[in-house]
N, C-alpha and C positions, 0 to 999 in steps of 0.2 A: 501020413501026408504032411510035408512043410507048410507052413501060413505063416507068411511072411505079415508082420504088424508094422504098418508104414507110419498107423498117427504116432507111435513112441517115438520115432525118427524125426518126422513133422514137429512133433511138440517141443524135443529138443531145439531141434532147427529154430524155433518160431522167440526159444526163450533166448537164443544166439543172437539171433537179429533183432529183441529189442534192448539187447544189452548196449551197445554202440549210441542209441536212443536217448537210453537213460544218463547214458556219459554225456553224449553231448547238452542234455538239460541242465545236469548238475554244474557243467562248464557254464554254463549260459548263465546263472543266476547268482553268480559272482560277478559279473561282468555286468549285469542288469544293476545290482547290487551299487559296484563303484559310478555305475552312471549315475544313479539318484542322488548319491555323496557328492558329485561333482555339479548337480543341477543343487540342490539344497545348499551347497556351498556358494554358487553364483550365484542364487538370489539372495540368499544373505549378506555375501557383499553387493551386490547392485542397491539393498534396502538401507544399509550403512551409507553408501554412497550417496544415495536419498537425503539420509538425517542431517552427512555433513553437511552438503550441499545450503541445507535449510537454514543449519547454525552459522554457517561462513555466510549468509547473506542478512540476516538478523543484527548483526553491528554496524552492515553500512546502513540499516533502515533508521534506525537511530541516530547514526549520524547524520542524515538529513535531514528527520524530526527536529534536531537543534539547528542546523544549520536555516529550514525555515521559521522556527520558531525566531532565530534570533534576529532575521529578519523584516519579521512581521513585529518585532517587538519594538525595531530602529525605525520603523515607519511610525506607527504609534505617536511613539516620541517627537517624529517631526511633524504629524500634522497636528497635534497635542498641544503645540505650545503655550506657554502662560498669553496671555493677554490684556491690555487695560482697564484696571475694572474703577469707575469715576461715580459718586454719586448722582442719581438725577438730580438735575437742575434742568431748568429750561424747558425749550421745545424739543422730542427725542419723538424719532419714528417708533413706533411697538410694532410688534411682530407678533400674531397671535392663530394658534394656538402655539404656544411654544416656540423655536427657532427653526425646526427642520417636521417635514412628516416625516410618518413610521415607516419604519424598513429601508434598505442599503440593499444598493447592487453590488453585487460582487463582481470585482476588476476583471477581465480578462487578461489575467497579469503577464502572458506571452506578447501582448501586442498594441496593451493600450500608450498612451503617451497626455498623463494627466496636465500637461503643460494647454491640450487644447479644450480642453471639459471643464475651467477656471471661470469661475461666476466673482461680481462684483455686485451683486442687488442690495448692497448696505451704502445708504448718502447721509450724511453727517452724522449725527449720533444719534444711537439705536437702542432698542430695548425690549422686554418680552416681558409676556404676561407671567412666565416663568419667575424671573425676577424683575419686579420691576421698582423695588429701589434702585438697582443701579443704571447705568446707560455705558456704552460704549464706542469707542473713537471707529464709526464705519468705513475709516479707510485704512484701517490698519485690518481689514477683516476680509473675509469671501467663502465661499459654498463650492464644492466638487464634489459632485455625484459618484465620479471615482475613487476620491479616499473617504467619502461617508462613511463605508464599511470600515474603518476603523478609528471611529468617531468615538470618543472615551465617554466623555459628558456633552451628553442631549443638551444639556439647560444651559448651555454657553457657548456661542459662535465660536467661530474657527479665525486662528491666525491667518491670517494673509501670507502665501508661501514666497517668497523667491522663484528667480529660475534656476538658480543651481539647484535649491533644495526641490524643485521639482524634479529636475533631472536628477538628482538622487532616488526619488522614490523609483523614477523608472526603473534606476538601476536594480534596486532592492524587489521592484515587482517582477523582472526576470530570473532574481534569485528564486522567488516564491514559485513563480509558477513551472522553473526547470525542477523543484525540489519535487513540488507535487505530482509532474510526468513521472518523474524516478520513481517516488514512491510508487503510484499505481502500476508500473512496469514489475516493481520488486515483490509487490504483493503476489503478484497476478503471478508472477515466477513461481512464489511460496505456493500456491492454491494448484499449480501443478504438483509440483514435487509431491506434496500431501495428498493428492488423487495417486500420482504414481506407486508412491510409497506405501498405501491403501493395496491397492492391486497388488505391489510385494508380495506385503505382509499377509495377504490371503493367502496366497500361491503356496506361500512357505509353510502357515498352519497346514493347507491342504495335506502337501507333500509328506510332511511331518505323521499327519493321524493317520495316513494311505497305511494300510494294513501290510504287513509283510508277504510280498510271493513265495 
């Protein structure tokens, strides 16, 4: 009697059909393959594009730095001026303690306009317990709350400004205060970039150590 054995057939059968299987996985894991090269390559450059990013904003921050430096240093200078310094003799108002209290306001350098903030509280000749062999001509003098902040020496009244040279300061306190906008806009840019850049650089190690399929 014939006995026909169907699983030899089956089994053949069975290794037919996962051979097509197997091709198309081996096909696949090339292709999986050049994807990862082509993500691993795009965040390496997006992360490059990060660092220039960073470095190409890095010169103009410095150039502002001087540009308010060098402004705050012209201001200085003009509320700084020399002044008359006259032995005492005479009758002289004293000023005590000192000629100004402690501490300075800082300008609102977008919008003030020191020409209205000008004190004259000095009448004939003046003097401080600071120094007081000397005295000084009170109307060549005056007090602004707004250039205090950059009052050089405490122990000696301030020149009496002009109007132009006040209107100079303004000028120079719109340089200060557009320089210091910039810079915080520029930082604030930088402290993204460096988060994003962050995030890159992880993605990339990740991708990097991800174990081969």
């Amino acid at each position: 009697m014939n006995v026909d054995h169907p699983s030899a057939a089956f089994g053949r059968l069975g290794r037919e059909s996962r051979a097509p299987a197997a091709l198309a996985d081996r096909a696949a894991k090339p292709a999986r393959a050049i994807g990862q090269v082509a993500y691993l390559f795009g965040l390496a450059g997006l992360l490059l594009a990060v660092v220039g990013a960073i470095f190409w904003i890095l010169p103009s921050i410095e150039k502002l730095n001087a540009q308010t430096a060098q402004a705050e240093q012209r201001v200085v200078e003009i509320v700084n001026q020399p002044i008359t310094h006259l032995p005492r003799a005479g009758p002289v108002e004293l000023f005590s303690p000192g000629w100004f209290h402690a501490g300075a306001m800082k300008p609102d350098f977008d919008n003030v306009d020191i020409r209205a903030t000008q004190e004259f509280p000095y009448d004939g000749n003046v003097t401080s317990d600071v120094n007081p062999s000397e005295m000084f001509i009170g109307s060549e003098l005056e007090f602004n709350a707004m250039t205090k902040y950059f009052y050089a020496d405490l122990t000696l009244p301030k020149k009496r400004l002009s109007n132009a040279e006040m209107i100079r300061i303004n000028g120079l306190y719109r340089v200060i205060g557009q320089g210091e906008q910039a810079l915080l806009t520029r930082w604030l840019t930088i402290a993204g970039l460096v988060a994003v850049g962050i995030c890159l650089g992880s993605a990339l190690l990740l991708l990097i150590r991800r174990p081969r399929a």
